[in-house]
C-alpha positions in Angstrom: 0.0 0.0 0.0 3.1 2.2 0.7 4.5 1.8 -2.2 1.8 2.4 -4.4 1.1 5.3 -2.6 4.7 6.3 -3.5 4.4 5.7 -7.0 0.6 7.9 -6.8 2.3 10.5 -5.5 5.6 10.6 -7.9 3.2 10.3 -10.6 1.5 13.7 -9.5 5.0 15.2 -9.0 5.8 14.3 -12.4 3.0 15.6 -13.4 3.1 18.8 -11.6 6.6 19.5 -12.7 5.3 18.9 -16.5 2.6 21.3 -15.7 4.6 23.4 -14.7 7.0 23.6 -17.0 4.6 24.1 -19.8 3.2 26.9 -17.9 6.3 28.4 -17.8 7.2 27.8 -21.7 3.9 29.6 -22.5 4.6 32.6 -20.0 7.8 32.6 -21.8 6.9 31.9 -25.0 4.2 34.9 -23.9 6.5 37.4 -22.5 8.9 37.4 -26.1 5.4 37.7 -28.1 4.7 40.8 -26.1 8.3 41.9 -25.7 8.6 42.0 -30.0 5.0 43.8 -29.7 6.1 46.5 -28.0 9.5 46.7 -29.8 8.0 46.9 -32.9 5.5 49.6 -31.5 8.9 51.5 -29.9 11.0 51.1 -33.6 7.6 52.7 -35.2 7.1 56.0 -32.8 11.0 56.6 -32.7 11.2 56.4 -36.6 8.3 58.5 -36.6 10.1 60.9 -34.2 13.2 61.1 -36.2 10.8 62.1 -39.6 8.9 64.6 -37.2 12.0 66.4 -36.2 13.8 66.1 -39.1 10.6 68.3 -40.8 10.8 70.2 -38.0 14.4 71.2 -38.4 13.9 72.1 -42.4 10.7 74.0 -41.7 12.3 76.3 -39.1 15.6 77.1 -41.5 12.9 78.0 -44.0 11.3 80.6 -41.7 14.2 82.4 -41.1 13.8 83.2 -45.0 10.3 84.1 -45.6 9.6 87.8 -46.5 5.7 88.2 -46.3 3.4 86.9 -43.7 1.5 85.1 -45.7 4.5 82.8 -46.6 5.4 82.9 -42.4 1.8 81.6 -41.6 2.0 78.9 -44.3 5.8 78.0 -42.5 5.1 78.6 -38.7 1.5 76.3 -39.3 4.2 73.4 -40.5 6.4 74.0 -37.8 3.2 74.2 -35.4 2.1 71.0 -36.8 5.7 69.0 -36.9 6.3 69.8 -33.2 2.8 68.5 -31.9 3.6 65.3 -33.5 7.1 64.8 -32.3 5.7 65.3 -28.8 3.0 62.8 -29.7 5.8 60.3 -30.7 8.6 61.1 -28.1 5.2 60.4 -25.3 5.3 57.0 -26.8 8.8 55.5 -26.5 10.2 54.1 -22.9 12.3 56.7 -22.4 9.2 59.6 -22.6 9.4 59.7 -18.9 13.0 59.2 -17.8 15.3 62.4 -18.1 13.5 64.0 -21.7 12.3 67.1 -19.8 14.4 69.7 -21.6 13.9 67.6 -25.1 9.9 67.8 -24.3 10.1 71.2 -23.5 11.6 72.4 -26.3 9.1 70.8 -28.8 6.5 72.7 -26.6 8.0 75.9 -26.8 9.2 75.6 -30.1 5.4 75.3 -31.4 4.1 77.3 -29.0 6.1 79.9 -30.5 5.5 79.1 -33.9 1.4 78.9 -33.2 2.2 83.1 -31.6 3.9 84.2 -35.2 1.7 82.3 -37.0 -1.5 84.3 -35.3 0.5 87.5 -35.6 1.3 86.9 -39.6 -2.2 86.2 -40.0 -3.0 89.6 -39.2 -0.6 90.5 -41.9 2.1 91.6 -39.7 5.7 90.5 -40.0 7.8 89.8 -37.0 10.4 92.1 -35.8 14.2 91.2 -35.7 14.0 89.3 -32.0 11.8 87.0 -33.5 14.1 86.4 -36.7 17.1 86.0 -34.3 14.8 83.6 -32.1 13.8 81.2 -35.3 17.3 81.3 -35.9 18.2 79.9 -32.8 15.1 77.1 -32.6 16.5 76.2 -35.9 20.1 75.9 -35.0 19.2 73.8 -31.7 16.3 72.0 -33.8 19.3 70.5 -36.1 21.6 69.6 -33.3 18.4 67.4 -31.6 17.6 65.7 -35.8 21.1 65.0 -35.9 21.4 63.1 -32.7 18.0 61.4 -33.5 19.5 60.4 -37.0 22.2 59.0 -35.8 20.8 57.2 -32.6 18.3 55.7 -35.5 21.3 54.4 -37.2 22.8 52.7 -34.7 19.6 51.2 -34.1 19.5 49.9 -37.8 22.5 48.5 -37.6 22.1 46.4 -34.6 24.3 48.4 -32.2 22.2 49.9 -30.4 18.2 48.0 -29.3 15.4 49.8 -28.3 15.5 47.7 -25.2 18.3 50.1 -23.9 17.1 53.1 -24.6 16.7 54.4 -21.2 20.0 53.4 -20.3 21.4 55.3 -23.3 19.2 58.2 -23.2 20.7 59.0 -19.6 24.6 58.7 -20.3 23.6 61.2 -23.2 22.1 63.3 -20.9 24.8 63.1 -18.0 27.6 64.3 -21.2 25.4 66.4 -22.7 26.1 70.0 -22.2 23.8 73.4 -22.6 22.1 74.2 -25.3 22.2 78.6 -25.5 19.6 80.4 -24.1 16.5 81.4 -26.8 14.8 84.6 -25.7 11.3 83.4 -25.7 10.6 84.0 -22.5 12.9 80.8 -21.0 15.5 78.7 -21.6 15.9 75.2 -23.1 18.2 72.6 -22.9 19.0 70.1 -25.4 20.9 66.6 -25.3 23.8 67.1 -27.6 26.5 63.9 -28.0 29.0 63.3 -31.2 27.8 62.0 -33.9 29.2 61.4 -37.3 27.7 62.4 -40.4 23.7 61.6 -41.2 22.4 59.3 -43.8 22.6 60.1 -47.6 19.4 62.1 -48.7 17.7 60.3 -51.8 16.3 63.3 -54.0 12.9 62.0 -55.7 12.3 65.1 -57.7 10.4 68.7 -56.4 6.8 68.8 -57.2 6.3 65.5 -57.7 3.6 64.9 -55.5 0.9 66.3 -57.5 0.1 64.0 -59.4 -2.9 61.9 -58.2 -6.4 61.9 -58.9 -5.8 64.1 -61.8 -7.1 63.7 -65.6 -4.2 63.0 -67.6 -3.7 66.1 -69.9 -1.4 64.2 -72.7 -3.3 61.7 -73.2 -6.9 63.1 -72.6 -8.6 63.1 -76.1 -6.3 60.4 -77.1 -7.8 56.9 -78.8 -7.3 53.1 -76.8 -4.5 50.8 -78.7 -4.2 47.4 -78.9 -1.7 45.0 -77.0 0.3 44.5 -79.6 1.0 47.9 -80.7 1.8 48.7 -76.8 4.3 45.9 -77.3 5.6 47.6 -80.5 5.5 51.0 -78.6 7.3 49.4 -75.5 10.3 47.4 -77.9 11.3 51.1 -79.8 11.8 52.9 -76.4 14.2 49.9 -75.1 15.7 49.5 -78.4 15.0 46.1 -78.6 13.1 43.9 -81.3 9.5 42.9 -80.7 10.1 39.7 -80.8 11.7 40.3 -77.3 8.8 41.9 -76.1 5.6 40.1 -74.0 2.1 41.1 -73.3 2.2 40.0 -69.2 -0.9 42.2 -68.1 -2.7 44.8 -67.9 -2.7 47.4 -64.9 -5.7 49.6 -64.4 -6.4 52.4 -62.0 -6.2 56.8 -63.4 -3.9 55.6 -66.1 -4.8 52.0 -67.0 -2.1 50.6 -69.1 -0.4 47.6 -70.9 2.5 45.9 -69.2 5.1 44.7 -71.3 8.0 42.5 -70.2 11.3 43.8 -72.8 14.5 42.0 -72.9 17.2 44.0 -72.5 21.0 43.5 -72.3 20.3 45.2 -68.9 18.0 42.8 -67.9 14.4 42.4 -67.9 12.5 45.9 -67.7 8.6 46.1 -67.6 7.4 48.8 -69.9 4.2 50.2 -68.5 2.5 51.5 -71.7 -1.0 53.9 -71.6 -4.1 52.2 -72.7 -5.1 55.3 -74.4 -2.8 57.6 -76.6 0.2 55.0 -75.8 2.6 56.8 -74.1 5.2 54.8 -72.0 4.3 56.2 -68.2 7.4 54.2 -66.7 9.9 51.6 -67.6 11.9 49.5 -64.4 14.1 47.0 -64.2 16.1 45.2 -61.0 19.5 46.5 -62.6 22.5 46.9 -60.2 25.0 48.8 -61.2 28.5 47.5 -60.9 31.7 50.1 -60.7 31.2 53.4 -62.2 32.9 54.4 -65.5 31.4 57.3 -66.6 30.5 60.2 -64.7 27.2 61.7 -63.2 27.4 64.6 -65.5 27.7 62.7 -69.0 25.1 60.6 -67.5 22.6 63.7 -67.5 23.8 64.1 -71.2 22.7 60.5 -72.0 19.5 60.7 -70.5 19.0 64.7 -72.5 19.7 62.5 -75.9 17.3 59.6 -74.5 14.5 62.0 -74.0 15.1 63.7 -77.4 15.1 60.6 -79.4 12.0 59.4 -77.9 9.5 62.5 -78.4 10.3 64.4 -75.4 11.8 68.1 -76.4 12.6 70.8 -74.9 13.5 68.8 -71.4 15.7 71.1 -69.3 17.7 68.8 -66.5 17.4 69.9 -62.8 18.7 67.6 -60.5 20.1 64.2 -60.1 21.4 61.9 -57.4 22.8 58.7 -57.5 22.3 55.1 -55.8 23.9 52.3 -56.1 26.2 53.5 -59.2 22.5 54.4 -61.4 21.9 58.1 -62.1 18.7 59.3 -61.5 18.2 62.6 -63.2 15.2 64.8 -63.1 13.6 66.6 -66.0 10.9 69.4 -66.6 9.9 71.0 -69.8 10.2 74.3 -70.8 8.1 76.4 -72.5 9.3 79.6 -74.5 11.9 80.0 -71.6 10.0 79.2 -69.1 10.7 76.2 -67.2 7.2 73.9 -66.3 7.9 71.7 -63.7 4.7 70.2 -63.3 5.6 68.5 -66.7 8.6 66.1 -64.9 10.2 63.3 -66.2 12.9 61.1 -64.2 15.7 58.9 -66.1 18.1 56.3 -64.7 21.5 56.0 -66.1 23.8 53.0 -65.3 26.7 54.5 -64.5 28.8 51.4 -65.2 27.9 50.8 -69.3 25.7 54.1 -69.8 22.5 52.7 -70.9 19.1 53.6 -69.7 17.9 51.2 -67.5 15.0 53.1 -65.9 11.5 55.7 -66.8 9.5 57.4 -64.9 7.2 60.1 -66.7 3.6 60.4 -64.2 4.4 64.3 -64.2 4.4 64.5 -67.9 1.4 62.3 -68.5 -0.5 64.1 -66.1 0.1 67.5 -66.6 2.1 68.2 -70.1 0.1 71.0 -72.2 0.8 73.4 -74.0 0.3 76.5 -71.9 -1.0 80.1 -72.3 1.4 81.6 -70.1 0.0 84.8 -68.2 2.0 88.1 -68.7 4.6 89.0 -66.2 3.4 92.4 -64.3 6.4 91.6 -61.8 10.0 92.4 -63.1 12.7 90.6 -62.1 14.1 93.3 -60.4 10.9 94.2 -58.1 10.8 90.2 -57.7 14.5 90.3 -56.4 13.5 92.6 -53.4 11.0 90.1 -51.8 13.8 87.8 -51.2 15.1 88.1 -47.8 18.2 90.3 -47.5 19.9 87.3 -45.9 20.2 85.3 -48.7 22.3 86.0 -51.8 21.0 85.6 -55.2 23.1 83.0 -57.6 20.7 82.7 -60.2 17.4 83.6 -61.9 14.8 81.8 -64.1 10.9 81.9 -64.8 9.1 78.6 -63.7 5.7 77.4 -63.3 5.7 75.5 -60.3 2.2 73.6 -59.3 0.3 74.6 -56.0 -1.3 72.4 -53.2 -4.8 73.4 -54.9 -3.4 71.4 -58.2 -3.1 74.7 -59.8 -0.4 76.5 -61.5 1.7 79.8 -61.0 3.6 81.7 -63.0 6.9 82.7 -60.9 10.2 84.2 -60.7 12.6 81.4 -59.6 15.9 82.5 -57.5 18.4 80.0 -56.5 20.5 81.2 -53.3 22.6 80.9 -51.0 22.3 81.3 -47.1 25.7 82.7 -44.8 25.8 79.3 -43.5 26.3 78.3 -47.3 23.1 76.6 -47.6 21.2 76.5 -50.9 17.9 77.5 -51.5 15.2 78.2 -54.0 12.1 81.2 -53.6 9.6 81.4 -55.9 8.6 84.7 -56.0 4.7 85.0 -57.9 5.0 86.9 -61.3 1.5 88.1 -60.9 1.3 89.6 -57.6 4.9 89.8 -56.1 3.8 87.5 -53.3 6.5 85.0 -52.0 5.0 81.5 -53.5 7.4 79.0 -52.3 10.8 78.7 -50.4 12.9 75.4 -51.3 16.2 73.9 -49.3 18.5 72.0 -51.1 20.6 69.4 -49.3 23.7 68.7 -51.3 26.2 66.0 -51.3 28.5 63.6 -53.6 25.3 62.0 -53.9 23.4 64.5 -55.3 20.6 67.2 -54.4 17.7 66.8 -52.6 14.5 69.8 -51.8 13.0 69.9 -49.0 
């Protein structure tokens, strides 16, 4: 009887220890579920954070710029809007509540600022030097804080730094961090500054090149439908290829519904996307990769001019390029009797390594390419050239019609600049009324240019 009472009760040990170790498998097995949740949900607010800032910083160098108050209260609304949501963001990662005061505050007072100039522009005043000097100094200390974030994201890319240890991080920043200067806003701030080496490379993706959707395509617009096979004629004489290398894979619909045709190209397999009506060839891509470079970013622009020319696009005037993994990406607009319409854009991809054309992208062109009757300009350039701000020195001048966020267009006088701190911008200056339209930044590097 002893014994099986032994044997019973090692039978509900064994049992109790199985138990129990599949309870703890599942509270482990639990705990790394919710662990990656809420790492995941950290990596998506402090990428979020970086992007917030990082608009924050550009939008406050733009301010110091701006000339009228209309163009002020369209700037401080961004910057009003930028910080609310890096506060949002920076309230959502572990470290929102361990040592961030002065970081916090600053995004509070640096839109609670912005919100003040905005009401006063509104009234149609501008702001008097103090509050220049003061945006200057919210935008110097704005781009210290995106550079620390951009590099902190970095490391947290690249493995050597988790989320996990943020808190830990965050306060041996703040412990060799030293003070920010003093704004005179009505109190000080402090930010959390550290060493970091340079910030990613900028891709540049083309200016105005969001306006594009849920428009009727003007090229196109009265054009008649064509047939599969003359889309994959079309689609074999822009890749320079024989039909017979050319195949009918699908058909994409959608604004622009088009043919896809697969070409065969010594650079690969590129799908030609080719308009259902009118036939125009809206993009061409391939998975190319680019080995070493033997020809040069600026004979690459020169390729892609003679590309465009051969294949029915005149009068293309290049604007900017950048380049990724040894392919050129160079951006087009049209111009019209002088005038440069950059609604009208078209983007070509060089390889750098044999020189041929390995990408298309022409939405802007599609969409908006007309011929235009161009208002008369009542501004000169000379009464244009006074609404740029004194701080900025003029390099160049052009006329451009640049698109606004109502889908329209405006006729403008287009000054490229450059800042003391040898930063390059672009203000469109309207041609019509004089009023400040637009303010540009460039970022520049060996990559190329990007506008922000």
């Amino acid at each position: 009887m002893r014994k099986k009472t032994i044997v019973l009760l090692s039978s509900y040990l064994v049992a109790a220890v199985i138990a129990l170790g599949f309870s703890m498998y599942r509270h482990q097995k639990d705990l790394a579920a919710y662990e990656l949740f809420l790492n995941n949900s950290y990596q998506h607010s402090f990428n979020e954070l970086v992007t917030a800032v990082n608009e924050l910083d550009t939008a406050l160098t733009k301010s110091i710029y701006a000339t009228s108050p209309s163009m002020l209260n369209s700037v401080c609304t961004q910057i009003f809007g930028r910080s609310i949501a890096a506060q949002m963001y920076l309230a959502e990662l572990p470290f929102s509540n361990y040592e961030v005061h002065e970081t916090a505050a600053f995004l509070a007072r640096v839109g609670d600022y912005a919100y003040a100039l905005a009401i006063k522009t509104a009234g149609g005043d501008m702001p008097v030097d103090t509050d220049i000097e003061n945006l200057k100094g919210l935008a110097e200390a704005a781009s210290t804080l995106s550079s620390k974030l951009i590099e902190l994201q970095s490391e947290v890319g690249h493995g050597t730094v988790t989320l996990a240890q943020m808190k830990t991080i965050e306060s041996e920043m703040r412990r060799s961090s030293d003070k920010a200067q003093a704004m005179s806003i009505g109190e000080s701030f402090q930010l959390i500054e550290a060493e970091f080496p340079e910030t990613p490379t900028l891709i540049y993706d083309g200016p105005y090149s969001k306006h594009l959707e849920d428009k009727t395509p003007k090229l196109i617009e009265n054009a008649a439908e064509i047939s599969a096979e003359e889309a994959r004629s079309i689609a074999a004489a822009f890749m320079g290829v024989e039909i017979d290398k050319t195949t009918h894979i699908g058909e994409r619909e959608g604004k622009i519904p088009c043919f896809m045709i697969s070409a065969e190209t010594k650079c690969g397999e590129i799908t030609v996307l080719v308009t259902k009506k009118g036939g125009a060839v809206l993009s061409a891509f391939g998975n190319y990769e680019g080995s070493e470079a033997s020809i040069a970013p600026e004979d690459a622009v020169e390729i892609a001019k003679n590309f465009l020319n051969q294949h029915g696009f005149p009068n293309m005037k290049e604007s900017y390029w950048t380049v990724y993994n040894n392919i050129a990406l160079v951006n087009f607009a049209y111009v019209q009797d002088g005038v440069i319409c950059y609604p009208d854009l078209v983007k070509v991809s060089v390889a750098l390594d044999c020189g041929d054309v390995v990408g298309f992208e022409a939405m802007g062109y599609v969409t908006n390419h007309h011929e235009r009757e161009l208002p008369e300009v009542l501004i000169s350039e000379e009464e244009a050239r006074q609404v740029v701000s004194g701080q900025l020195e003029i390099l160049a001048h052009e006329l451009a019609v640049i698109p606004t966020d109502g889908e329209n267009e405006v006729l403008c006088h287009e000054f490229k600049c450059i800042s003391p701190e040898e930063r390059h911008f672009i203000v469109y200056v309207d041609a019509i009324s004089g009023e400040e339209e637009e303010i540009l930044m460039l970022i520049e590097d060996e990559s190329g240019t990007l506008t922000l």
